[in-house]
Backbone as a chain_set.jsonl record, in Angstrom:
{"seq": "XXXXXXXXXXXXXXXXXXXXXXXXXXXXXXXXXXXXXXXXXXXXXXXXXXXXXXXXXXXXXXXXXXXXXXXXXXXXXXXXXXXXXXXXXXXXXXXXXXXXXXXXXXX", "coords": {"N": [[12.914, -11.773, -11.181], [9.895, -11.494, -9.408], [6.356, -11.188, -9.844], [5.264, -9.517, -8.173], [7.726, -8.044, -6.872], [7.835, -5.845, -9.146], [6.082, -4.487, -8.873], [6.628, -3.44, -6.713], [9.058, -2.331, -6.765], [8.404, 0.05, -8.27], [6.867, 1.289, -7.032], [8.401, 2.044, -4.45], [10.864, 2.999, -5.937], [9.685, 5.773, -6.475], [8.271, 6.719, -4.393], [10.198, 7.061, -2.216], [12.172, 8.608, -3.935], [9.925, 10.739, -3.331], [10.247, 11.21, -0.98], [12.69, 11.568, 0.332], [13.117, 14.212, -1.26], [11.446, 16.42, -0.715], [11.053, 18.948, -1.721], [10.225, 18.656, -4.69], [8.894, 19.367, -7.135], [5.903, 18.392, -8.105], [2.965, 17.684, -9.71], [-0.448, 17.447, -7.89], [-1.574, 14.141, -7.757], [-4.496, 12.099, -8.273], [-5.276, 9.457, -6.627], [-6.616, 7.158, -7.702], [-5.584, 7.729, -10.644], [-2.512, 7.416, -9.913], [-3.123, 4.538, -9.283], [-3.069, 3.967, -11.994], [-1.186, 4.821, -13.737], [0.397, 3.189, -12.436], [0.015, 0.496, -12.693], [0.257, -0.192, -15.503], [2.556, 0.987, -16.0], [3.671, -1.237, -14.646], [2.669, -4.049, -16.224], [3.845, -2.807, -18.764], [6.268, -3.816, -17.818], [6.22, -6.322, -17.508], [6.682, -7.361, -20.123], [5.025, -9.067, -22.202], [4.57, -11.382, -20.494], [3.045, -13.738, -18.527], [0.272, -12.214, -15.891], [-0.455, -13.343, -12.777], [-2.756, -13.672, -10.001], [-2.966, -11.167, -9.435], [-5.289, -9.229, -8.53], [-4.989, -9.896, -6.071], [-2.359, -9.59, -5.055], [-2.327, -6.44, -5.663], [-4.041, -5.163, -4.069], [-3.082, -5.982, -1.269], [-0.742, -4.705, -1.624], [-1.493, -2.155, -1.283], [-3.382, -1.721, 0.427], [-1.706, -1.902, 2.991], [0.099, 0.174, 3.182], [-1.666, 1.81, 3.441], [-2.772, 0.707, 6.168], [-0.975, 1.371, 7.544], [-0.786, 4.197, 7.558], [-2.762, 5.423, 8.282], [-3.539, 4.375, 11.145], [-1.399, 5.84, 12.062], [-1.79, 8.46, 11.587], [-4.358, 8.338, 13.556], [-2.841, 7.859, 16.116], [-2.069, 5.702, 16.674], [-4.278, 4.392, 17.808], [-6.278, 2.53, 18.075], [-9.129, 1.935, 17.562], [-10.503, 4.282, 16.783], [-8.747, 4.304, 14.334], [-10.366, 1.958, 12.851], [-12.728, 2.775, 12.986], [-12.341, 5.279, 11.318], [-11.566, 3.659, 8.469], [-13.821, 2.831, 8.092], [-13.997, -0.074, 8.761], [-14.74, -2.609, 11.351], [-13.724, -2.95, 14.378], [-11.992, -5.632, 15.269], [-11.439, -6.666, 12.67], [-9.45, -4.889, 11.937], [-7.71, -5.185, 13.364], [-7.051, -7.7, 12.596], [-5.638, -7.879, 10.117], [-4.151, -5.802, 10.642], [-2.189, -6.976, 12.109], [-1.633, -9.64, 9.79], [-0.119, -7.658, 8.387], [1.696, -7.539, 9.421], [2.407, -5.089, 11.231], [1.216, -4.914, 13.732], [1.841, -6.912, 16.9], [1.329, -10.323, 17.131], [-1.156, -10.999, 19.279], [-0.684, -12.41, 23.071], [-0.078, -15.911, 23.878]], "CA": [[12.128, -10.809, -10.417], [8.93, -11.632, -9.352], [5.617, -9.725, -10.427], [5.226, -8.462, -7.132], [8.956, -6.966, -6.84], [8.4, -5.537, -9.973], [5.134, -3.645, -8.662], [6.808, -3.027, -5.413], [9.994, -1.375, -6.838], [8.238, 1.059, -8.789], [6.496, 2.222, -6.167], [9.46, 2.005, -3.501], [11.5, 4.225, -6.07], [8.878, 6.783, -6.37], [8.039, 7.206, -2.725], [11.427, 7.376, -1.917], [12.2, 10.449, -4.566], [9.514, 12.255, -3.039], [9.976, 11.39, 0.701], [13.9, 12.166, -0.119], [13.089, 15.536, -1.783], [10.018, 16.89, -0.111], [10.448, 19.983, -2.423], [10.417, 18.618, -6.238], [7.152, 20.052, -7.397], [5.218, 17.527, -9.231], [1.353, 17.894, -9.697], [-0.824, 16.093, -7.159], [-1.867, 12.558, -8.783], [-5.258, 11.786, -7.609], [-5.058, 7.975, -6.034], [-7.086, 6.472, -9.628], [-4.629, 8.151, -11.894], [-1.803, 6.934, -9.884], [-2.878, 3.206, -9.685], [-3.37, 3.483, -13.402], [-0.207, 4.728, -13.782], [1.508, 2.123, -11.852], [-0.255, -0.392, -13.635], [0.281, -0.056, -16.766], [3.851, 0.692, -15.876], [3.552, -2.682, -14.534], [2.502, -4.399, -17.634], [4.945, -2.908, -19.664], [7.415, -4.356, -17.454], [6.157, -7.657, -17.612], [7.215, -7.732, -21.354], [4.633, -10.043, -22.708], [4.445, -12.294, -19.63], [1.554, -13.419, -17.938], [0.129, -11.645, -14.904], [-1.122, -13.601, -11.719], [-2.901, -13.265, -9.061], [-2.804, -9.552, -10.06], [-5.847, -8.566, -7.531], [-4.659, -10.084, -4.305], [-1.11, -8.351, -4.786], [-2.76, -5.107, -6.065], [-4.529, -5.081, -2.907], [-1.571, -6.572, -0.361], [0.373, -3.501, -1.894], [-2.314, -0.577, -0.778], [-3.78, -1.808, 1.952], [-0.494, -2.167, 4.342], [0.081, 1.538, 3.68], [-3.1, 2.629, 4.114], [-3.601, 0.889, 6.838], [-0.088, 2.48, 8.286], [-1.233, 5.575, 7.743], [-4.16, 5.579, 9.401], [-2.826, 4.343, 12.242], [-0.089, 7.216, 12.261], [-2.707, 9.386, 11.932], [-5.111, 8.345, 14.829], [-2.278, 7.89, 16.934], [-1.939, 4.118, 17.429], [-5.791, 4.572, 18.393], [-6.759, 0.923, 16.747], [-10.65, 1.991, 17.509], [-10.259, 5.491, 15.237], [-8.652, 3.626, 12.703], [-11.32, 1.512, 12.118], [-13.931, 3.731, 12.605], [-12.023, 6.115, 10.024], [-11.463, 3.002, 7.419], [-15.073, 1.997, 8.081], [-13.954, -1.857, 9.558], [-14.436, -3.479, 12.407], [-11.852, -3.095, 15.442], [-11.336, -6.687, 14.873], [-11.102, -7.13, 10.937], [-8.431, -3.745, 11.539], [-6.227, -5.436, 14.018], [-6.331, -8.828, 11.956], [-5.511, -7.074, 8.754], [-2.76, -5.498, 10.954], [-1.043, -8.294, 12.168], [-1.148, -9.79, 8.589], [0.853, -7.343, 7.489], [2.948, -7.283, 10.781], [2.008, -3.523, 11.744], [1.471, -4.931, 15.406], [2.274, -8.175, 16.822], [-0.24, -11.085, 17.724], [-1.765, -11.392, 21.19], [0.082, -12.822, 23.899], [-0.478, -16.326, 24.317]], "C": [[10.663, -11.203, -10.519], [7.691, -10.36, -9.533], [5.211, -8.563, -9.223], [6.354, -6.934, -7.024], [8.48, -6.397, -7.654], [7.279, -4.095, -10.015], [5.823, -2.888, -7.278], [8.084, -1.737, -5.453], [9.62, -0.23, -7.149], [7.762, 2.052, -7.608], [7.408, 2.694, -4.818], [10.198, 3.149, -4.06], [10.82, 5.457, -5.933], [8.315, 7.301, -5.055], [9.416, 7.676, -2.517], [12.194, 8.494, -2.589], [11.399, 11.04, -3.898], [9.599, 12.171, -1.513], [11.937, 12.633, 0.443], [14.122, 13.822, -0.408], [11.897, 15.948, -2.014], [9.351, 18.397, -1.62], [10.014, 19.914, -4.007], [8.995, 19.196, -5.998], [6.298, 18.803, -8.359], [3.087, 17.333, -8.401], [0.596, 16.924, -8.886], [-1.594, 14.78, -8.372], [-3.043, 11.892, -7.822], [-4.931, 10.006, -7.674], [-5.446, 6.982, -7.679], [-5.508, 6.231, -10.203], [-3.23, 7.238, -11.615], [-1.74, 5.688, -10.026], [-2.683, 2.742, -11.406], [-1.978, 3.548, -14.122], [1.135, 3.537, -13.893], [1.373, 0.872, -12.579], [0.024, -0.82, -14.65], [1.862, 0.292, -16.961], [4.458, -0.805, -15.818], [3.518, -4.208, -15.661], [3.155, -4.034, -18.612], [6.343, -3.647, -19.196], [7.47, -5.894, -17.691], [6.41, -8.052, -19.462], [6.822, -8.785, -21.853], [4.23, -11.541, -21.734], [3.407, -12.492, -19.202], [1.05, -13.246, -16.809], [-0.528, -12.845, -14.537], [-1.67, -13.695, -10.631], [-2.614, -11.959, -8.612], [-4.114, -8.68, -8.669], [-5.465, -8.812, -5.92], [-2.892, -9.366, -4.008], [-0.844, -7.118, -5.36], [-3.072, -4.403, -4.274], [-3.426, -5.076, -1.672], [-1.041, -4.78, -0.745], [-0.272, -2.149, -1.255], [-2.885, -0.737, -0.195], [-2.58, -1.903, 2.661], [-0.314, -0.962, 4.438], [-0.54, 1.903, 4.242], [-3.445, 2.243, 5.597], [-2.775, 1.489, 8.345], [-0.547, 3.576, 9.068], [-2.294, 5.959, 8.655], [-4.418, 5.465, 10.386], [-2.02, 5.558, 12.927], [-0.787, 8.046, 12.599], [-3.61, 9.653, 12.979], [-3.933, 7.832, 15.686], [-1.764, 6.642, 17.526], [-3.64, 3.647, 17.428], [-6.489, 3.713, 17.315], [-8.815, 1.297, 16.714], [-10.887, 2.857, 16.314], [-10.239, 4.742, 14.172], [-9.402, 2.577, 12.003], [-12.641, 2.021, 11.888], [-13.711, 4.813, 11.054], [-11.93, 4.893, 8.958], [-12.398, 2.537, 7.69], [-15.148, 0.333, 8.058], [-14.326, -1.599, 10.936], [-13.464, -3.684, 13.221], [-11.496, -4.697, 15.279], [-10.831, -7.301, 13.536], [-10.323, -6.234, 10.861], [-7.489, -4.722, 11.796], [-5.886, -7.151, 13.121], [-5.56, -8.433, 10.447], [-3.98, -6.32, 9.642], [-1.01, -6.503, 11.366], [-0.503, -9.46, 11.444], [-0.163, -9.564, 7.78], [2.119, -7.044, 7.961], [2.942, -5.789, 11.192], [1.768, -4.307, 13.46], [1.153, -6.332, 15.33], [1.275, -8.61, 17.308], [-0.458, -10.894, 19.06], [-0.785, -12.101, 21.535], [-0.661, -14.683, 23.915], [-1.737, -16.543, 25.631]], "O": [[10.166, -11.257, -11.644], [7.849, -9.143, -9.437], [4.968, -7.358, -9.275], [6.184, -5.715, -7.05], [8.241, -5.462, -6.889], [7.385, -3.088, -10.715], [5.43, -1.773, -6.934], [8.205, -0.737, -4.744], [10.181, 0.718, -6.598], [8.143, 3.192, -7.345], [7.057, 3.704, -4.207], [10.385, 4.153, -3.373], [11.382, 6.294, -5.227], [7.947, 8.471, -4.946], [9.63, 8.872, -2.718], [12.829, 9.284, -1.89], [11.839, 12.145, -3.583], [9.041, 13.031, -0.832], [12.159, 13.844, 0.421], [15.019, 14.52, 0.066], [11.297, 15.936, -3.088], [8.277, 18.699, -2.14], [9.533, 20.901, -4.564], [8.292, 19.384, -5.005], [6.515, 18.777, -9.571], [2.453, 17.068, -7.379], [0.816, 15.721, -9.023], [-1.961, 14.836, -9.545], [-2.741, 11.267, -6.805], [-4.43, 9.442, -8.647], [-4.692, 6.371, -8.436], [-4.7, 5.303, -10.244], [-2.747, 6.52, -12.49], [-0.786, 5.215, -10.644], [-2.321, 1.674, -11.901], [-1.584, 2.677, -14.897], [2.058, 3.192, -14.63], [2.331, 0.242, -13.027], [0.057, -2.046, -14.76], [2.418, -0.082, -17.994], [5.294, -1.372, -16.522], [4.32, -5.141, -15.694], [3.196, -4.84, -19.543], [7.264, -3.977, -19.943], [8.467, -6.553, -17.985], [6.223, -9.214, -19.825], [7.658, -9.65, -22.114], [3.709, -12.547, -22.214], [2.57, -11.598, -19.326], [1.247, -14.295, -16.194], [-1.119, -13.51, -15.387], [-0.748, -13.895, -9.841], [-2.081, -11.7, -7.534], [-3.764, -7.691, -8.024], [-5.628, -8.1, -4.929], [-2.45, -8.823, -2.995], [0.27, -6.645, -5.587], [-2.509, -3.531, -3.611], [-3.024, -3.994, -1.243], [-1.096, -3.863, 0.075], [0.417, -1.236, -0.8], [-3.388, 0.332, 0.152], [-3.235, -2.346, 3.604], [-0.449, -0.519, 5.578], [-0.395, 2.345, 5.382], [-4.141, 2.978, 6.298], [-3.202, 1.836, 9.446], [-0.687, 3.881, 10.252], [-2.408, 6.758, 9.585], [-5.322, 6.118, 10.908], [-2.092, 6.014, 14.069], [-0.698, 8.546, 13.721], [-3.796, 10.795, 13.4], [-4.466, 6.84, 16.184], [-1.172, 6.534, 18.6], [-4.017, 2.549, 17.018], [-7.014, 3.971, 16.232], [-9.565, 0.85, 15.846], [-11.298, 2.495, 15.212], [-11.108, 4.483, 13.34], [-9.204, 2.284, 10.823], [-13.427, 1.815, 10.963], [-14.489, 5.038, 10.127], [-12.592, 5.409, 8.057], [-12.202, 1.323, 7.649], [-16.021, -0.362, 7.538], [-14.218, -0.524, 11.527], [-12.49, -4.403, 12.998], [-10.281, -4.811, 15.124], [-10.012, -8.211, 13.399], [-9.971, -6.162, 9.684], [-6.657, -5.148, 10.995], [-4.767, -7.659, 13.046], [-4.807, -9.293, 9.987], [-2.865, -6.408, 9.127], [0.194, -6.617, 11.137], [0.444, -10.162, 11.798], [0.469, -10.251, 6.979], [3.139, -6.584, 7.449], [4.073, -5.515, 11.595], [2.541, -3.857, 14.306], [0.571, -6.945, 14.435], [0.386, -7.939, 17.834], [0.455, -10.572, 19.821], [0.026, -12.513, 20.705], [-1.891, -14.687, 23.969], [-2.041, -17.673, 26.014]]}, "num_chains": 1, "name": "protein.A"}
């Protein structure tokens, strides 16, 4: 298992309990707390191993949501969503089609 999977599951199971079961009650987890969380979950998993390239698939992992969401939220509306994530309509949509959220230009 690579260190990615091993960041990706945790957070895959845990979304998936609470998308699954909208009602559990569990205390909101400001964004911090949770990366710190995950982290450090992370690192215990790696059982002595050694992390790499730890910021570019920190990043990779919470930007593709985010930049989902934000999308979802303005409606498709690629201008919004960069005005709301304070980019550049062109540094959104390349950042989108990175992560495959919408497909390249047409020839």
């Amino acid at each position: 298992m690579t260190e990615r999977d091993l960041l990706s599951s945790d957070t895959v199971s845990h979304l998936t309990r609470m998308l699954a079961n909208p009602t559990v009650s569990t205390p909101p987890q400001p964004l911090r707390e949770a990366v710190e969380t995950a982290m450090r979950r992370y690192f215990e998993h790696l059982d002595g191993s050694q992390a790499t390239d730890l910021y570019a698939m920190v990043m990779a992992e919470v930007e593709a949501p985010l930049l989902a969401c934000v999308l979802e939220h303005t409606d498709g509306n690629q201008t919004r969503a960069a005005d709301a994530l304070g980019l550049n309509r062109g540094t959104l949509r390349k950042k989108l089609k990175l992560y495959g959220l919408i497909e390249g230009d047409a020839p």
